[in-house]
N, C-alpha and C positions, 0 to 999 in steps of 0.2 A: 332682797332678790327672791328669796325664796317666798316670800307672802304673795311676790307679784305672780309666780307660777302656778300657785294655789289659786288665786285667783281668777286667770286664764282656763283654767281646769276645769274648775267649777262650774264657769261662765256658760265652756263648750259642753261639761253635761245638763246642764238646766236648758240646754238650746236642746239636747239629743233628748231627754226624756218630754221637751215638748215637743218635741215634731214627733212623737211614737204618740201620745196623749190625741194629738189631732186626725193619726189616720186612725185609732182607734176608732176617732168620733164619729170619721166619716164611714168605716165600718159597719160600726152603729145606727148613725144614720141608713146607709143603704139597707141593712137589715131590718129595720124597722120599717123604711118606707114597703120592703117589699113584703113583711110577715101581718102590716095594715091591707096593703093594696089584695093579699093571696082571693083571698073569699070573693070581692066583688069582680077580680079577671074572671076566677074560674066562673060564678054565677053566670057573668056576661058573653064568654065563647070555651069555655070547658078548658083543658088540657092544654090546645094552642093557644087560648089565652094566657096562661099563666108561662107560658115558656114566652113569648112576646113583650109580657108584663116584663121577666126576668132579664130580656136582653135590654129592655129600655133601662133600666133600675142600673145593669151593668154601662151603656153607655154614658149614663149621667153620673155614675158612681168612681171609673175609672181615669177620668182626667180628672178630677178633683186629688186623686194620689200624684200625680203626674204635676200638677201645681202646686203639691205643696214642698216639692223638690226645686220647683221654677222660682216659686215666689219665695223662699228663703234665700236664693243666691241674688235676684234680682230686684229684692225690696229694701234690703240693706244697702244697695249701689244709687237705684234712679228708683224712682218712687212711679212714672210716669211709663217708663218701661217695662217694671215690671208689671203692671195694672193691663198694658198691651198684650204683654205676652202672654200674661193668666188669661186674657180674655180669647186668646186666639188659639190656645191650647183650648178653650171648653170647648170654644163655637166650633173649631175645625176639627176635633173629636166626633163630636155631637152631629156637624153635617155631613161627616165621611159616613158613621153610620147610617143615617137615615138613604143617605146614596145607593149604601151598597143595599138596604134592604129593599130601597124601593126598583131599584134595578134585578134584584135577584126574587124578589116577592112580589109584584105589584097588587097583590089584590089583597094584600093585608089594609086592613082601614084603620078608622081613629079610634074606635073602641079596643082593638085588638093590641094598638102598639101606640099609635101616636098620639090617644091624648095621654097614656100613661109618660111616652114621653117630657109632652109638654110639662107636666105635672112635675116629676120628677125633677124635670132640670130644672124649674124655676126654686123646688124648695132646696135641690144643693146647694144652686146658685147661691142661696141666701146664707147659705153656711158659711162655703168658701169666700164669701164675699166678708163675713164676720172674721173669719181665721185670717182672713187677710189685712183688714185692720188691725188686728192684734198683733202681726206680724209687723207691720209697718210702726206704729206704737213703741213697741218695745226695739227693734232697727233705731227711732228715734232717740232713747231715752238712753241708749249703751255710747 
């Protein structure tokens, strides 16, 4: 009895110190992408670019935390569902932003915001898409 509770124990800290391991990563990540990106915003529009740079870096940065909360409860249940709802947490992050800025900003262009956007979110995308395998993976093997 007591080996099986040790074991339960364990199970759920080796789940808790990886889900801290991965927003690290994605930390990391965003920090990186945006201490590469700094020099060539600022080169390209000064001051507003780099605050531009910084919101797009944050909107591709911030649902990735947001699914790794999603895709732990819903990778272990449907494989299929949770894949859904990672997916519509990014995009629908990702397009709220762009909405509100282009409604609130219109004259911001694709050097200033949007291809940092683009850019961004396709190399999170490729993180979370890996952390999510590995999620799924390890959901199979327990």
């Amino acid at each position: 009895m007591n080996r099986q509770c040790v074991d339960l124990v364990s199970k759920d800290f080796e789940v808790f110190l990886s889900g801290r391991k991965t927003l690290l990563n994605i930390v990391i990540v965003s920090a990186g992408l945006w201490a590469v990106s700094y020099w060539p915003s600022l080169m390209l529009n000064g001051r507003l670019g780099v605050v531009w740079m910084t919101v797009a870096v944050l909107l591709c940065g911030l649902p990735a935390f947001v699914n790794r909360v999603v895709a732990r409860s819903f990778a272990t249940r449907d494989a299929l569902v949770g894949v859904w709802v990672h997916m519509a947490v990014r995009v629908g992050f990702v397009f709220f932003g762009v909405v509100v800025v282009r409604a609130g900003w219109p004259l911001v262009g694709i050097s200033q915001f949007y291809g940092w956007l683009m850019g961004f979110y396709l190399i999170t995308m490729a993180c979370d898409v890996r952390e999510y395998q590995r999620v799924l993976r390890s959901g199979s093997n327990s």
